[in-house]
PDB file of N, CA, C and O in Angstrom:
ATOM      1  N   UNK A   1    -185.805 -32.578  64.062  1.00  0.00           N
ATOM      2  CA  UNK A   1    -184.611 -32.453  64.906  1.00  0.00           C
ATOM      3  C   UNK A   1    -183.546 -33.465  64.450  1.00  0.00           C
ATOM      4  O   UNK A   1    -182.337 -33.250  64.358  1.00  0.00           O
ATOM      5  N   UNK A   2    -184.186 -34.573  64.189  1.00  0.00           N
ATOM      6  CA  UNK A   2    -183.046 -35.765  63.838  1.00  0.00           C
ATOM      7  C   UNK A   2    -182.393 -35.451  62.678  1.00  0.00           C
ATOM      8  O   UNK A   2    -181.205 -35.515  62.362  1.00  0.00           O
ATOM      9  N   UNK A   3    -183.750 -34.969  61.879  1.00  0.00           N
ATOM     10  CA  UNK A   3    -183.370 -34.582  60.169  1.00  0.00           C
ATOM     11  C   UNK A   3    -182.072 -33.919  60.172  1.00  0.00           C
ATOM     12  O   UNK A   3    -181.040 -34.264  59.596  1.00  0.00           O
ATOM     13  N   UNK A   4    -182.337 -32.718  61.060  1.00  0.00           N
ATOM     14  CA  UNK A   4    -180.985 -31.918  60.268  1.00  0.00           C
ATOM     15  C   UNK A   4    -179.707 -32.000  61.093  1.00  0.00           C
ATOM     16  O   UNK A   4    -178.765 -31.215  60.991  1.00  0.00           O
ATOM     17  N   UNK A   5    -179.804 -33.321  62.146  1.00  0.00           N
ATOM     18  CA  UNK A   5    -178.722 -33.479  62.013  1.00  0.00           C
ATOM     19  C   UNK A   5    -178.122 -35.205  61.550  1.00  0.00           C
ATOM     20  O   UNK A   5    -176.990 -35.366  62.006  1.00  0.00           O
ATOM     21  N   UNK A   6    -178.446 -35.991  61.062  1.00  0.00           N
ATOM     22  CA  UNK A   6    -178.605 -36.884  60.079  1.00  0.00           C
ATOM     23  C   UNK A   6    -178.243 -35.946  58.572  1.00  0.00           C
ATOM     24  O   UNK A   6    -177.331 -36.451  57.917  1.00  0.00           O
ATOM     25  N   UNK A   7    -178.749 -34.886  58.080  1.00  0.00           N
ATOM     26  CA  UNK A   7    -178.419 -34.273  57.041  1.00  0.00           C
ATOM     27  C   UNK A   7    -176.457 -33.429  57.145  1.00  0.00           C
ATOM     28  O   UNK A   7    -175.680 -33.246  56.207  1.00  0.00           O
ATOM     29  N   UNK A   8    -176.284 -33.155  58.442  1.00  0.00           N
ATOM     30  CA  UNK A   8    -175.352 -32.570  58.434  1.00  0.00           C
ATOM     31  C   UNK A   8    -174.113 -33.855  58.256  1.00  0.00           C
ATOM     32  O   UNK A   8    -173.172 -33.961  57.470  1.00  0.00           O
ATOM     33  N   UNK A   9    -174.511 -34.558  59.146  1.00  0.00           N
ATOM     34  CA  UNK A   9    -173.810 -36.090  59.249  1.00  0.00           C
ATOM     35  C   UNK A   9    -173.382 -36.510  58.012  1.00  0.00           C
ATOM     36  O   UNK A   9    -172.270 -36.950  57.719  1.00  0.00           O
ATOM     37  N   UNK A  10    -174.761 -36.271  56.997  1.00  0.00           N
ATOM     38  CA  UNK A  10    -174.732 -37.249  55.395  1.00  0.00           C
ATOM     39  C   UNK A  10    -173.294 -36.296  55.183  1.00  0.00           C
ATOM     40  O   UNK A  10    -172.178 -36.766  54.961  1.00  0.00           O
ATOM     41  N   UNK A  11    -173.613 -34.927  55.304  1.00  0.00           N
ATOM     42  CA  UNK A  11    -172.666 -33.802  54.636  1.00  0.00           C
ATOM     43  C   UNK A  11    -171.127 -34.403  54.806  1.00  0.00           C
ATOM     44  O   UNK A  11    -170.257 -34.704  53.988  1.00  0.00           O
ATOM     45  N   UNK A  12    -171.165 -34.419  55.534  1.00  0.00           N
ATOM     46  CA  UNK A  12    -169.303 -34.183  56.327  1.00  0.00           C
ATOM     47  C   UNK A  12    -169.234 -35.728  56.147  1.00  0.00           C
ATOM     48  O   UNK A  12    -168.310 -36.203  56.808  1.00  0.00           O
ATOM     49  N   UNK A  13    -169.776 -36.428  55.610  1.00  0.00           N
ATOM     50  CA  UNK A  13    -169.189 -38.305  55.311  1.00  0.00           C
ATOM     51  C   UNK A  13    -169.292 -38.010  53.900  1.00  0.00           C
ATOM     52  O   UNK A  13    -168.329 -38.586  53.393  1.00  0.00           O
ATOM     53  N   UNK A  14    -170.054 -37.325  52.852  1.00  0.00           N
ATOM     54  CA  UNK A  14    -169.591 -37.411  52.084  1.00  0.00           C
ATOM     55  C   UNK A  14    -168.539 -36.108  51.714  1.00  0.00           C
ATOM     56  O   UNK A  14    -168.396 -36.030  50.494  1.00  0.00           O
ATOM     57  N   UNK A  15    -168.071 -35.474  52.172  1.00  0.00           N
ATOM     58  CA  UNK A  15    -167.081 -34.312  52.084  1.00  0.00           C
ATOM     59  C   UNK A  15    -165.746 -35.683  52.340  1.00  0.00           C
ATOM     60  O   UNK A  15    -164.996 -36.343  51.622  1.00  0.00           O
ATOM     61  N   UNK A  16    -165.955 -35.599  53.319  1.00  0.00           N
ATOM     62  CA  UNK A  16    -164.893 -37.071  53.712  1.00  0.00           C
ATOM     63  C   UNK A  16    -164.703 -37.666  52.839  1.00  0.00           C
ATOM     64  O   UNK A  16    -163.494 -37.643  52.605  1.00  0.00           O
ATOM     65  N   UNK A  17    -165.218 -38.229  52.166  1.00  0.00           N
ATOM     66  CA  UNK A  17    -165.628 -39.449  50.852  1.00  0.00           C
ATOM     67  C   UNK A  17    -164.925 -38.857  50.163  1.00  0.00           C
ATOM     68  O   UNK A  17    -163.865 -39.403  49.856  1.00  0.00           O
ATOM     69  N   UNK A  18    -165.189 -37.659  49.701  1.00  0.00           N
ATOM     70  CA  UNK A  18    -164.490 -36.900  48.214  1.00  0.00           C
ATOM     71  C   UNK A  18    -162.866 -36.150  48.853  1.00  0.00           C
ATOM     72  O   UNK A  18    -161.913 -35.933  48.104  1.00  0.00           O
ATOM     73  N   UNK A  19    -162.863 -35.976  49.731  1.00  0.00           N
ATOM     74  CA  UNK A  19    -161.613 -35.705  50.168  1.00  0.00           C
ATOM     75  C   UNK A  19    -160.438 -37.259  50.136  1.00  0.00           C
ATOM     76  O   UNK A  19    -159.208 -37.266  50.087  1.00  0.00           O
ATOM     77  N   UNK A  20    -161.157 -38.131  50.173  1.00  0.00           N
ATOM     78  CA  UNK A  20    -160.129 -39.168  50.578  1.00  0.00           C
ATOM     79  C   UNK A  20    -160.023 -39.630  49.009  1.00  0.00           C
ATOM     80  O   UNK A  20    -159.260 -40.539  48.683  1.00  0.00           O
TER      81      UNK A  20
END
């Protein structure tokens, strides 16, 4: 349960990351 959302989290900080 935590996993996938800890995994979605990683997602969209590094989308963030490469967007900025």
């Amino acid at each position: 349960m935590t996993n996938l959302l800890q995994h979605q989290l990683s997602n969209r900080f590094q989308r963030d990351k490469q967007v900025l």
